[in-house]
PyMOL commands that place a pseudoatom at each C-alpha (Angstrom):
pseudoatom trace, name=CA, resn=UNK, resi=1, chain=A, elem=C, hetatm=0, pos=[45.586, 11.625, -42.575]
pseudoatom trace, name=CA, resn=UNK, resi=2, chain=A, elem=C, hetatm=0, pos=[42.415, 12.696, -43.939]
pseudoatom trace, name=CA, resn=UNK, resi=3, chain=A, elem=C, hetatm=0, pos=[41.163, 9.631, -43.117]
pseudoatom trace, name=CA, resn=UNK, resi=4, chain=A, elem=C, hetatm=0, pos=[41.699, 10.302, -39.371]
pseudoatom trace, name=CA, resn=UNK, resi=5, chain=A, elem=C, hetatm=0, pos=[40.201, 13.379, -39.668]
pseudoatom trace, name=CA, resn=UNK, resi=6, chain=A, elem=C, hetatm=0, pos=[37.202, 11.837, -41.165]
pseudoatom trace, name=CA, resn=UNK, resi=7, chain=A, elem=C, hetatm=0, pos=[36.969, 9.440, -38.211]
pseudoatom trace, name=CA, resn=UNK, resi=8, chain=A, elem=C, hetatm=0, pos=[37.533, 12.431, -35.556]
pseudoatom trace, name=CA, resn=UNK, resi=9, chain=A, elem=C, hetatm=0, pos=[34.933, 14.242, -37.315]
pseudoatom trace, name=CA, resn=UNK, resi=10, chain=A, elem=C, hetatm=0, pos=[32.456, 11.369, -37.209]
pseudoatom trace, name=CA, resn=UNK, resi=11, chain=A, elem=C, hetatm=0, pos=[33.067, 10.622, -33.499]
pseudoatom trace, name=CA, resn=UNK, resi=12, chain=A, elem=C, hetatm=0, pos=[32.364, 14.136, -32.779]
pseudoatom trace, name=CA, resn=UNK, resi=13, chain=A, elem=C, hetatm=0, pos=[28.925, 14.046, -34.384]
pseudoatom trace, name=CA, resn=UNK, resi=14, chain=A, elem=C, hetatm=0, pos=[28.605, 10.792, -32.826]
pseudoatom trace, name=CA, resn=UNK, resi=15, chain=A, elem=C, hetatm=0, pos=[29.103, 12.148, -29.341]
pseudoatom trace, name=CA, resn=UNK, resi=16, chain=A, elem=C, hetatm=0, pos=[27.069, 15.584, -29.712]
pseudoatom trace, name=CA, resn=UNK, resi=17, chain=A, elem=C, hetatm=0, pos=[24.064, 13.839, -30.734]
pseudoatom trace, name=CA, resn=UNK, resi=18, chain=A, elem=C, hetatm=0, pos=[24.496, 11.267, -27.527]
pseudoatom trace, name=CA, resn=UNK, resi=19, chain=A, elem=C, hetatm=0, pos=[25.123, 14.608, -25.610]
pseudoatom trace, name=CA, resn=UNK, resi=20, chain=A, elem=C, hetatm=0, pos=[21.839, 16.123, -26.904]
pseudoatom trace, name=CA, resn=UNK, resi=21, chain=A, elem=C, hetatm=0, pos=[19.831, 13.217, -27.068]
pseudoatom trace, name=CA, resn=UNK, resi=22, chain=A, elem=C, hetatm=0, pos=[20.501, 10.778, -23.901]
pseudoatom trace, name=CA, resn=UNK, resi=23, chain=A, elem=C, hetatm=0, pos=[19.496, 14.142, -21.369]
pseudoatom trace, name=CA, resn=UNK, resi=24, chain=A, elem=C, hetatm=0, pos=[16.277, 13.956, -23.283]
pseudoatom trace, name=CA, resn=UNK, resi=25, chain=A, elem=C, hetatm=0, pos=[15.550, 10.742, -23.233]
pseudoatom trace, name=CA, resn=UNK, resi=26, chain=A, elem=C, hetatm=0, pos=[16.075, 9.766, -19.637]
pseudoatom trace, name=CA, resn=UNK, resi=27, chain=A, elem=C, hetatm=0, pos=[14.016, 13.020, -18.743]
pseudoatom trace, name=CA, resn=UNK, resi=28, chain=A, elem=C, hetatm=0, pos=[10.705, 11.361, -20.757]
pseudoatom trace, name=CA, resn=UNK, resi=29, chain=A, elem=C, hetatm=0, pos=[11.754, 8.081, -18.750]
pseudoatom trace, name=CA, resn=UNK, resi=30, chain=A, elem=C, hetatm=0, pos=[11.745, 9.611, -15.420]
pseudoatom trace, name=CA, resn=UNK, resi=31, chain=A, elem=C, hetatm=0, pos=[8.479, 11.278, -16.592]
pseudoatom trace, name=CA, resn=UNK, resi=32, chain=A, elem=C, hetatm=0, pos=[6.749, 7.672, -17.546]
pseudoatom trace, name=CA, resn=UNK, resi=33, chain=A, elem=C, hetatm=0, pos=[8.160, 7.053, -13.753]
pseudoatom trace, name=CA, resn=UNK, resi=34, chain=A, elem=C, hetatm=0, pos=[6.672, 10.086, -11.924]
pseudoatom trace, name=CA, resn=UNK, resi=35, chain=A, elem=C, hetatm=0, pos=[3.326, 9.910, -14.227]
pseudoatom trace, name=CA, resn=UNK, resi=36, chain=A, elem=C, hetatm=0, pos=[3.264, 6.157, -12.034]
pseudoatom trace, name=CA, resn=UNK, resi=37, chain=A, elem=C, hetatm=0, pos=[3.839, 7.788, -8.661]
pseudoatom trace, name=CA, resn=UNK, resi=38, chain=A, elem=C, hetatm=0, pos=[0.951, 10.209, -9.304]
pseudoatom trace, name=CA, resn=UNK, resi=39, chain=A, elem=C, hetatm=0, pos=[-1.172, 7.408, -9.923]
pseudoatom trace, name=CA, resn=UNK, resi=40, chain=A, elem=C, hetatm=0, pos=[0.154, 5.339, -7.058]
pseudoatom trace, name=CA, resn=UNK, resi=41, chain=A, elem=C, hetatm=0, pos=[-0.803, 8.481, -4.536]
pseudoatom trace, name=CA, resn=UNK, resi=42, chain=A, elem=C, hetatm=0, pos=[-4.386, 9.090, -6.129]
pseudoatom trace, name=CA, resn=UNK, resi=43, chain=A, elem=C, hetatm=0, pos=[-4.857, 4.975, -4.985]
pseudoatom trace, name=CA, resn=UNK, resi=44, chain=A, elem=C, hetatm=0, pos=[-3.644, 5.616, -1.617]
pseudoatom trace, name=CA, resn=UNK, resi=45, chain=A, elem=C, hetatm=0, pos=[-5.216, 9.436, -1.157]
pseudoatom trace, name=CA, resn=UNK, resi=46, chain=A, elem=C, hetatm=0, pos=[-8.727, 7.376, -1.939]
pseudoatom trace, name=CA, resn=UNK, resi=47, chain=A, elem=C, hetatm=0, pos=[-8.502, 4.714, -0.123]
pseudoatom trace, name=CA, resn=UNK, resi=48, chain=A, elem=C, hetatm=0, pos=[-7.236, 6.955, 3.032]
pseudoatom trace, name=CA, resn=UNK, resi=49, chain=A, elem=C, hetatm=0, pos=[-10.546, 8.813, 2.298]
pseudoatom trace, name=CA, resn=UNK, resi=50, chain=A, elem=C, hetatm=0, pos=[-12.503, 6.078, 2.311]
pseudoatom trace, name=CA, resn=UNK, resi=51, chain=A, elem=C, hetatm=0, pos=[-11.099, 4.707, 5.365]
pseudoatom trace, name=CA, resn=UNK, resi=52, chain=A, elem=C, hetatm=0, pos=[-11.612, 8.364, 6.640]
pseudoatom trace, name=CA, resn=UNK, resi=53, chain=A, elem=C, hetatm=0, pos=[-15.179, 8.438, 5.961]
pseudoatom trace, name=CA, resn=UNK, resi=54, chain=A, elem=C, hetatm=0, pos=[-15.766, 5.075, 7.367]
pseudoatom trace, name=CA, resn=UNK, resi=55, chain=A, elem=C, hetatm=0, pos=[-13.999, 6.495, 10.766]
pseudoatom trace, name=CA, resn=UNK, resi=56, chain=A, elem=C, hetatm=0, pos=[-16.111, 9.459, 10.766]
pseudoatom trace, name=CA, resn=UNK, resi=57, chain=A, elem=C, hetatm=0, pos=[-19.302, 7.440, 10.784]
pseudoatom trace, name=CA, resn=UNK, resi=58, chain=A, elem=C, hetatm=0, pos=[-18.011, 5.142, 13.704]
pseudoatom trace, name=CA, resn=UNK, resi=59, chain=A, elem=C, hetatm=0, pos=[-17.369, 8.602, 15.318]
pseudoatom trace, name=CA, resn=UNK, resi=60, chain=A, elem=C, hetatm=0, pos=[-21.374, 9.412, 14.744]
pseudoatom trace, name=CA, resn=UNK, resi=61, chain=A, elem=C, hetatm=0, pos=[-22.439, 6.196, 16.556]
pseudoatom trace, name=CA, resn=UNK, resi=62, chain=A, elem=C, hetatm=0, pos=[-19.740, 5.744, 19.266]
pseudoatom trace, name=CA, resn=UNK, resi=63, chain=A, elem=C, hetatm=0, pos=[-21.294, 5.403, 22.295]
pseudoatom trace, name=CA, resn=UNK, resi=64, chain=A, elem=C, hetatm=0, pos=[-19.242, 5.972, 25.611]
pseudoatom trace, name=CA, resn=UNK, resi=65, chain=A, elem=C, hetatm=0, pos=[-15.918, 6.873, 26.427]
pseudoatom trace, name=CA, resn=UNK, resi=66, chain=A, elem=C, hetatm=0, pos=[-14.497, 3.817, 25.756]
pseudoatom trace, name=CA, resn=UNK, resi=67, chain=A, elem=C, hetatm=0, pos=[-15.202, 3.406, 22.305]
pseudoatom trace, name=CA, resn=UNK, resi=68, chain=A, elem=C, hetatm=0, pos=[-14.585, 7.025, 21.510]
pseudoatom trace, name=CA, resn=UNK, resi=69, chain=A, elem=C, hetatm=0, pos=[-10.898, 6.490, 22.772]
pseudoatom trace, name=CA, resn=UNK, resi=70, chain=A, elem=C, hetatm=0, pos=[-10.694, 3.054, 21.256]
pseudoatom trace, name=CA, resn=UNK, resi=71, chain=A, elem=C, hetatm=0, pos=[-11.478, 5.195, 18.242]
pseudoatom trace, name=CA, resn=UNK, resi=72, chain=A, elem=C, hetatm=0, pos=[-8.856, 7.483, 18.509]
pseudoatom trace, name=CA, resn=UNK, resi=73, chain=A, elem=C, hetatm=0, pos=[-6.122, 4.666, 18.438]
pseudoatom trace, name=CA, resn=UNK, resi=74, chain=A, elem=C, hetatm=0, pos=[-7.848, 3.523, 15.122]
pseudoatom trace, name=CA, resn=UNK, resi=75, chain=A, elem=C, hetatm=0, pos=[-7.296, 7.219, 13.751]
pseudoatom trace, name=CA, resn=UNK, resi=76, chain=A, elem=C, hetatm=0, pos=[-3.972, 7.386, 15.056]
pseudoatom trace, name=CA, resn=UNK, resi=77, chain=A, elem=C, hetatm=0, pos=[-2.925, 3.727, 13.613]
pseudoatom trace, name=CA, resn=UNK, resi=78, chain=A, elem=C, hetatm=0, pos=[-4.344, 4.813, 10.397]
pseudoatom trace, name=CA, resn=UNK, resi=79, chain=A, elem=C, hetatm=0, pos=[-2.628, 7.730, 10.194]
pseudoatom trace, name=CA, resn=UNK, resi=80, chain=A, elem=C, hetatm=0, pos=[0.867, 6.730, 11.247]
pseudoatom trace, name=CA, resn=UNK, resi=81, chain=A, elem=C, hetatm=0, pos=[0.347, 3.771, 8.523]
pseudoatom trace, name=CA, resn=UNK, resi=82, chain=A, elem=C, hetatm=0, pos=[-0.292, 6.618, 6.289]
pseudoatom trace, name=CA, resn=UNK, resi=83, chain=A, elem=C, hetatm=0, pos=[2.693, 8.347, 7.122]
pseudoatom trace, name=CA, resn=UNK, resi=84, chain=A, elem=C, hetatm=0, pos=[4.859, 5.507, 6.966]
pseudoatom trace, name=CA, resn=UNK, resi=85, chain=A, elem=C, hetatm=0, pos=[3.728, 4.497, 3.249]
pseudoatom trace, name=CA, resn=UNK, resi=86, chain=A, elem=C, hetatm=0, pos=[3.657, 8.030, 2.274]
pseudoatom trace, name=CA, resn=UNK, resi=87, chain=A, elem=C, hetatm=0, pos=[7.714, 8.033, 3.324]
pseudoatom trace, name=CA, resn=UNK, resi=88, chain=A, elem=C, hetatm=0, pos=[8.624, 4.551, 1.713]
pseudoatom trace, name=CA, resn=UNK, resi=89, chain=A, elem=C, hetatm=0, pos=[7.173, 6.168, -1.452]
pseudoatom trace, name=CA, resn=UNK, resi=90, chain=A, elem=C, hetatm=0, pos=[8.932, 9.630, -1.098]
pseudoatom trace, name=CA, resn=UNK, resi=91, chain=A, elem=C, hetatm=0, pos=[13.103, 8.382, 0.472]
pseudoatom trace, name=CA, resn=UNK, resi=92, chain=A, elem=C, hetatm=0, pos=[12.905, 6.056, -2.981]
pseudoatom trace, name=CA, resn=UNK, resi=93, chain=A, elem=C, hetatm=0, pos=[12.713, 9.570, -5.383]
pseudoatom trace, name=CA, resn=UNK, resi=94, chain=A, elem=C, hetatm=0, pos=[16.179, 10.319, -3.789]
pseudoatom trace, name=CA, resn=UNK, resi=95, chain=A, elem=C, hetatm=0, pos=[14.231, 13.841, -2.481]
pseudoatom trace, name=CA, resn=UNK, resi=96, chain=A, elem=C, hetatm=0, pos=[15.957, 15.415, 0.710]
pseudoatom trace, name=CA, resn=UNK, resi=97, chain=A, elem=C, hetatm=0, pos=[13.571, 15.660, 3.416]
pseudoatom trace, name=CA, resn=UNK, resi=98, chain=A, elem=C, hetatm=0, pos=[14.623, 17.300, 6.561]
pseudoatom trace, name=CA, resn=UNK, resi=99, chain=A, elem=C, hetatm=0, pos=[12.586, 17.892, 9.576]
pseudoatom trace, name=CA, resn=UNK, resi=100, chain=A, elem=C, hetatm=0, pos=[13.274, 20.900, 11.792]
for i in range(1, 100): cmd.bond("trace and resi %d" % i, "trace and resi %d" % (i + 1))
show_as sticks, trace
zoom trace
């Protein structure tokens, strides 16, 4: 019987050190995976600026009406591909987004 006990008592350590512990360490692995997202979005917020910039200076030098609205598609591609990668990163981190 004491025996038994023993292995009850053991067991229960057992499991209130998994119960402390594995909370802990899946919270520093989903941190290791968010620290990755953050970099992921400084790549993609640069290169959106870049592309930005390079927009802006077309914008400076268009010349006619044409071009200006040929422009405007260009903005309005890059900014819908934006969008669209900025989603495909977000619906993956199991966040609800509504839209009203």
């Amino acid at each position: 019987m004491y025996h038994d006990l023993h292995q009850i008592h053991l067991l229960h350590q057992i499991l209130t050190v998994l119960a402390l512990s594995l909370p802990t360490i899946v919270a520093a692995f989903e941190g290791v995976r968010r620290q990755s997202e953050y970099s992921r979005n400084k790549n993609r917020s640069e290169a959106m600026k870049a592309n930005l910039e390079e927009l802006d200076n077309k914008f400076e030098s268009a010349e006619g009406e044409e071009e200006f609205y040929k422009l405007l598609r260009e903005v309005d591609i890059t900014m819908l591909s934006e969008t669209k990668e900025w989603m495909m990163l977000m619906v993956p981190s199991n966040w609800n987004i509504s839209v009203k």
